[in-house]
Wavefront OBJ file of the C-alpha trace (Angstrom):
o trace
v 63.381 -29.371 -69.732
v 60.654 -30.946 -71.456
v 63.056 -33.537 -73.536
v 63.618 -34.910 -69.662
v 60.120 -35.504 -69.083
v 58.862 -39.134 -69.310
v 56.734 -39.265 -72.938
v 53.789 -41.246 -72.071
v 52.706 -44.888 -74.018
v 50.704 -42.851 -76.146
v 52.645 -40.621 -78.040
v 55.172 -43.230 -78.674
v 53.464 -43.937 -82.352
v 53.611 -40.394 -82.977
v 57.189 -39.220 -81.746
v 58.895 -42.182 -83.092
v 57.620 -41.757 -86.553
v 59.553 -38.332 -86.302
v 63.056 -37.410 -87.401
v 64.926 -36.325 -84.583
v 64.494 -32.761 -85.138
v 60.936 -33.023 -85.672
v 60.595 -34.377 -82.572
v 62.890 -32.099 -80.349
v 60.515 -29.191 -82.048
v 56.968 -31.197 -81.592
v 58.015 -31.138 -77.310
v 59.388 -28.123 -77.478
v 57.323 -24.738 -75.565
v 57.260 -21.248 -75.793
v 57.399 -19.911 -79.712
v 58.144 -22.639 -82.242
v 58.619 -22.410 -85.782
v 59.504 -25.042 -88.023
v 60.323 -24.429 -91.387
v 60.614 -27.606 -93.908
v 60.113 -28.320 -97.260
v 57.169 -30.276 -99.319
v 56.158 -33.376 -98.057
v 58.920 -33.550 -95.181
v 56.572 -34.266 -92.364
v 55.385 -30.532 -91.463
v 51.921 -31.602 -90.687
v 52.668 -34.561 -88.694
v 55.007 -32.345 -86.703
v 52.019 -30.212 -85.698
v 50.228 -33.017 -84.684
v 52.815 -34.530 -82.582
v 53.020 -30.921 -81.328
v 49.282 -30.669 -80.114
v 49.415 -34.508 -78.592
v 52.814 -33.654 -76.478
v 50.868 -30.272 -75.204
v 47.632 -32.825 -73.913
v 49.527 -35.681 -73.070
v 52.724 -34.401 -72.022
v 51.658 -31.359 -70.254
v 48.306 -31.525 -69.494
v 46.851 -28.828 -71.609
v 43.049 -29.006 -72.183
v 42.250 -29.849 -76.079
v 38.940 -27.228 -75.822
v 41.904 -24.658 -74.787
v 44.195 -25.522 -77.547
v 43.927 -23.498 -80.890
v 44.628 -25.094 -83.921
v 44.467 -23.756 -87.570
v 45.272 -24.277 -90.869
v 43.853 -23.175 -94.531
v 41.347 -25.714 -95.776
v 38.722 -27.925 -94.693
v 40.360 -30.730 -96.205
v 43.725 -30.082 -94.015
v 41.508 -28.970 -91.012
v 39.874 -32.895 -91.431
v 42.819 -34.250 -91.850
v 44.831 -32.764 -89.011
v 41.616 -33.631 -86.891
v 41.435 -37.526 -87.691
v 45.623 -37.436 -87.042
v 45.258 -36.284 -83.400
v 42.366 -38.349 -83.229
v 44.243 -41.382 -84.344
v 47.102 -41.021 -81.598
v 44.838 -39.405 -78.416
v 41.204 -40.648 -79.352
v 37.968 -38.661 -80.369
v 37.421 -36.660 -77.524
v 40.830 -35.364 -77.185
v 40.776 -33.594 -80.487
v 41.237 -29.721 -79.912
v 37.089 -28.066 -80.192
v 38.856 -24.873 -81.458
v 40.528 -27.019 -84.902
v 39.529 -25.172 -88.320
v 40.055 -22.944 -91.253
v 41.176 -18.964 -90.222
v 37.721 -18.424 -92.013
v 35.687 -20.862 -89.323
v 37.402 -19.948 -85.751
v 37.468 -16.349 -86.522
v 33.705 -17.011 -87.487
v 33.257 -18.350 -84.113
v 34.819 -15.748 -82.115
v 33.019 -12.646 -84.091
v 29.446 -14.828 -83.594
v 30.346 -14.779 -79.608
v 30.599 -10.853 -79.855
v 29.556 -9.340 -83.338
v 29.275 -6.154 -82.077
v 32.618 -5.451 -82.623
v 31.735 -5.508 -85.921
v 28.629 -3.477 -85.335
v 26.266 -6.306 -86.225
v 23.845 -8.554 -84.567
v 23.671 -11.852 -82.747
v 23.034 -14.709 -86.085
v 24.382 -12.582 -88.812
v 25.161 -14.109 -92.039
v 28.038 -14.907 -93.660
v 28.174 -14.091 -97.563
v 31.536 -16.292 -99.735
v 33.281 -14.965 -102.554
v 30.764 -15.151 -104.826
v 27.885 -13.210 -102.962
v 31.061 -10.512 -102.482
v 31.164 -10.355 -106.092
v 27.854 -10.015 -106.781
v 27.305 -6.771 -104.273
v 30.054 -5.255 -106.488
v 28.550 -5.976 -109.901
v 25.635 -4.567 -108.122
v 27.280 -1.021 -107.037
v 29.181 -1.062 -110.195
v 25.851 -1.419 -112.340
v 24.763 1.725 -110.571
v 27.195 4.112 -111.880
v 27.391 5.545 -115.034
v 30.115 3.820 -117.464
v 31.405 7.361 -118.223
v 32.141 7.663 -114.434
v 33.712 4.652 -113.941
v 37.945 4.755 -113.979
v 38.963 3.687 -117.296
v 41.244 0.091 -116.958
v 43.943 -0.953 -118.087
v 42.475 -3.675 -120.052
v 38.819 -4.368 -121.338
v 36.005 -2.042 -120.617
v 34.347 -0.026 -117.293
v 31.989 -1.663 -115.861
v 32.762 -5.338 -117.595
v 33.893 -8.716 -115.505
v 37.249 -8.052 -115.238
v 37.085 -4.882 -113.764
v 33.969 -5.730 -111.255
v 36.262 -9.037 -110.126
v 39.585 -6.802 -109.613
v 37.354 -4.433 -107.664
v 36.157 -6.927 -105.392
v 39.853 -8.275 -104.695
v 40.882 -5.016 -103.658
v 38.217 -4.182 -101.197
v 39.148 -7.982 -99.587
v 42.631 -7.016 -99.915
v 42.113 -3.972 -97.604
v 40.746 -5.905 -95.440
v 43.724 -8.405 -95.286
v 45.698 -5.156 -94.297
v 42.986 -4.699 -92.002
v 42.046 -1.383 -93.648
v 38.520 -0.323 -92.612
v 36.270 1.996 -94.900
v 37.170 4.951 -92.517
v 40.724 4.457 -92.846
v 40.504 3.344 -96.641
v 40.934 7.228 -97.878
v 44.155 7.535 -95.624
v 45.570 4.357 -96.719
v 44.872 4.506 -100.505
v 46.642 8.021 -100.701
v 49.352 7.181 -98.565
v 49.946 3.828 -101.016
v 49.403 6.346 -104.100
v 52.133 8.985 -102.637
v 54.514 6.193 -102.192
v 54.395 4.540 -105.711
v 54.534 7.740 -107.268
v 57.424 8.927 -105.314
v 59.445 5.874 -106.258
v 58.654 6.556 -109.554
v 56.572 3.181 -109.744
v 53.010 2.993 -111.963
v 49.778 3.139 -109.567
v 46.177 3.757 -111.123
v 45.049 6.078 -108.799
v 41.859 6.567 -110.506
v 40.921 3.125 -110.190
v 42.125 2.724 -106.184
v 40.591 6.240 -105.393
v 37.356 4.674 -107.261
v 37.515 1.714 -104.404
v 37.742 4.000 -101.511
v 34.116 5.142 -101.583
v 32.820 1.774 -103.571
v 33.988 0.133 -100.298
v 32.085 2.386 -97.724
v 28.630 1.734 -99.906
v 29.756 -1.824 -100.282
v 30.241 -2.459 -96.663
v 27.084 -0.415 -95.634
v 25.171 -3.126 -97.765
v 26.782 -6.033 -95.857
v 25.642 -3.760 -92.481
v 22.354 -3.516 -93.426
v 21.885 -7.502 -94.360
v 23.195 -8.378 -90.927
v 26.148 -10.047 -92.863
v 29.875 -10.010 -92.572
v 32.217 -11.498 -95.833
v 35.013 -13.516 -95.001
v 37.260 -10.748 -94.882
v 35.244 -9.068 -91.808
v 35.732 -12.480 -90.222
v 39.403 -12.176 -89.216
v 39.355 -8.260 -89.781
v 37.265 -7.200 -86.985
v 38.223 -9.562 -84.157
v 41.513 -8.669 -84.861
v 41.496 -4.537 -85.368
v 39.297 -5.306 -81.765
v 42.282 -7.358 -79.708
v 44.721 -4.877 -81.173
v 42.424 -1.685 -79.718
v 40.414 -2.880 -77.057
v 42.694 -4.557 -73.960
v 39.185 -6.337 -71.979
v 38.615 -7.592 -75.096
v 42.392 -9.038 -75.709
v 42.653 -10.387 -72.714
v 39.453 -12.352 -72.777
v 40.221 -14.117 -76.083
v 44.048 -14.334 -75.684
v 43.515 -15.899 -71.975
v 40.689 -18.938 -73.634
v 44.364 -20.678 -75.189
v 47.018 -22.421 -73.787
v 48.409 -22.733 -76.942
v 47.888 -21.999 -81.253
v 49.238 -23.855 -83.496
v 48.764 -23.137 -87.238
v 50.004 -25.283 -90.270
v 51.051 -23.417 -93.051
v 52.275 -20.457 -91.820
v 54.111 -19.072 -94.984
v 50.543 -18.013 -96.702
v 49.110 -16.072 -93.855
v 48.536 -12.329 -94.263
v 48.741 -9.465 -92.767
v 44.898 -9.921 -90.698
v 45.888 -13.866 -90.091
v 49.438 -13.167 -88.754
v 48.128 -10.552 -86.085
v 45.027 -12.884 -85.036
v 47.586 -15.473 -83.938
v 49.683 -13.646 -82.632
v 47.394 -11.854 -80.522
v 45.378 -14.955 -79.270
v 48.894 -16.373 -78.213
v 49.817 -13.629 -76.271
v 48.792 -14.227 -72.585
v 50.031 -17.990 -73.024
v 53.180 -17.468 -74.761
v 53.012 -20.242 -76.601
v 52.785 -20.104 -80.667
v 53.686 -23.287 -82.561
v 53.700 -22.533 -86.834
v 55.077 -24.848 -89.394
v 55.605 -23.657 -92.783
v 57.623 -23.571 -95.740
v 59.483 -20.454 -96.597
v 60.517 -21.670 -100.157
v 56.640 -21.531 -101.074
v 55.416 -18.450 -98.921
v 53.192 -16.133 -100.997
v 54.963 -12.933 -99.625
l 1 2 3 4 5 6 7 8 9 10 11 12 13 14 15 16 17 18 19 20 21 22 23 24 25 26 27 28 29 30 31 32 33 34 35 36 37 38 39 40 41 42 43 44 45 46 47 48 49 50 51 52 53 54 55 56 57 58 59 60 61 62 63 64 65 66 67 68 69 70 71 72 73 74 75 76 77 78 79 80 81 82 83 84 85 86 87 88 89 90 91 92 93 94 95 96 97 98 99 100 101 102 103 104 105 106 107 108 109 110 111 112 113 114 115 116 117 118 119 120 121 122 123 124 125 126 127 128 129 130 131 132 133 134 135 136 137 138 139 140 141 142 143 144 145 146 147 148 149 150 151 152 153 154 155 156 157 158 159 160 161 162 163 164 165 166 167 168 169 170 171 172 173 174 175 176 177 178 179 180 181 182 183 184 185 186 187 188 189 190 191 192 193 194 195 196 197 198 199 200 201 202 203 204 205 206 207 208 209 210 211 212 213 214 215 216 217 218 219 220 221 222 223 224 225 226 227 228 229 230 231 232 233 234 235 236 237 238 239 240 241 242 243 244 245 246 247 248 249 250 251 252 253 254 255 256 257 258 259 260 261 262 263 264 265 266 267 268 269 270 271 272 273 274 275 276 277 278 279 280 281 282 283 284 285 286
């Protein structure tokens, strides 16, 4: 049992500023999740959680995965382990979802049929290739929204969000024509409102949108988690070689990950069986 191991000198400062329960769940193996509200200590849990794995059990920081959502938190996380194990035992693979999955599809970016130092285009750059597409087509052929005009801000913005929300569902252009329908045939069969126009409208913008991104040699920040992901969920070699790089992944707040984030961790903590979240439920976005 690991509560009857010896805790080395060094995690002393970080167990003991833990609540008992925090601590029985920072030493404990296998698949942890804590669940806590604001400001209870979530974060610090995670860190005593990554120190116990080093100091308690030997794991390898490079071979330790840890993520959470911003660079602040990702900073902050960082200088916490640093604090309580020193600079050099700070886990290599600590980021956003955004930067690790960026590192993984730059080791193999063929899985997203593209080539070794492609680019990586933000939000804004997303928006602006589908302002571009939408400038191409005649207003008169554009679906009519709900509110404002075809063709204006709004509708070029809420455009955009649905081609990165496919992506979240891991949806690829191929499969976007399947998927859209199958959404459409649900809503209406409950009876629920669904502008079909509009999401039929973002089946084919997303093929020509994503051929652009193809032909740059660029991937959005959707393709960054999408791809690595629909390839560890299709292609065993390729599983097996990311999954087996961890001994562990730990991820702070767990309640906001989608659909592409939840199966990325999951996946990479497969061979290792070991899969430490902390989150709060009472906030989770789902």
């Amino acid at each position: 049992m690991t509560g009857d191991l010896p805790v080395p000198r060094a995690l002393a400062p970080v167990l003991d500023s833990l609540t008992p329960e925090q601590r029985r769940a920072a030493m404990a193996l296998g698949y942890v999740l804590v669940l806590a509200g604001a400001g209870t200590g979530k974060t610090k849990t995670l860190t005593a959680g990554v120190a116990t794995r080093v100091e308690l059990h030997g794991m390898v920081p490079g071979q330790i995965l840890c993520v959470t959502f911003t660079n602040k938190a990702a900073q902050e996380m960082r200088k916490r382990i640093g604090d309580v194990l020193g600079p050099y035992s700070v886990p290599t693979w600590l980021g956003t979802f955004h930067a690790l999955a960026a590192r993984q599809l730059r080791a193999e970016p063929e899985v997203a049929q593209l080539c070794s130092g492609f680019d990586i285009r933000d939000a804004e750059d997303s928006l602006a290739i589908v302002r571009r597409l939408i400038r191409t087509v005649p207003k008169e052929k554009l679906p009519v929204p709900q509110e404002g005009a075809p063709g204006d801000a709004r509708q070029i913005k809420k455009m955009a969000e649905r081609i990165a929300r496919l992506k979240e569902d891991l949806i690829t252009p191929v499969a976007a024509f399947a998927h859209v329908e199958s959404l459409i045939g649900r809503r209406q069969s409950a009876n629920l409102h669904v502008d079909h126009e509009s999401w039929r409208f973002v089946v084919g913008l997303y093929g020509r949108y994503q051929a652009i991104l193809r032909e740059q040699n660029a991937a959005d920040f959707g393709d960054l988690l999408m791809w690595p992901t629909l390839a560890m969920l299709h292609d065993a070699e390729y599983h097996r070689r990311w999954s087996a790089r961890f001994t562990a992944v730990m991820a702070d707040e767990f309640q906001d990950v989608n659909r592409a984030q939840y199966l990325w961790l999951t996946l990479l903590g497969r061979t290792s069986g070991e899969l430490f979240c902390v989150g709060d439920d009472s906030q989770s976005i789902l």
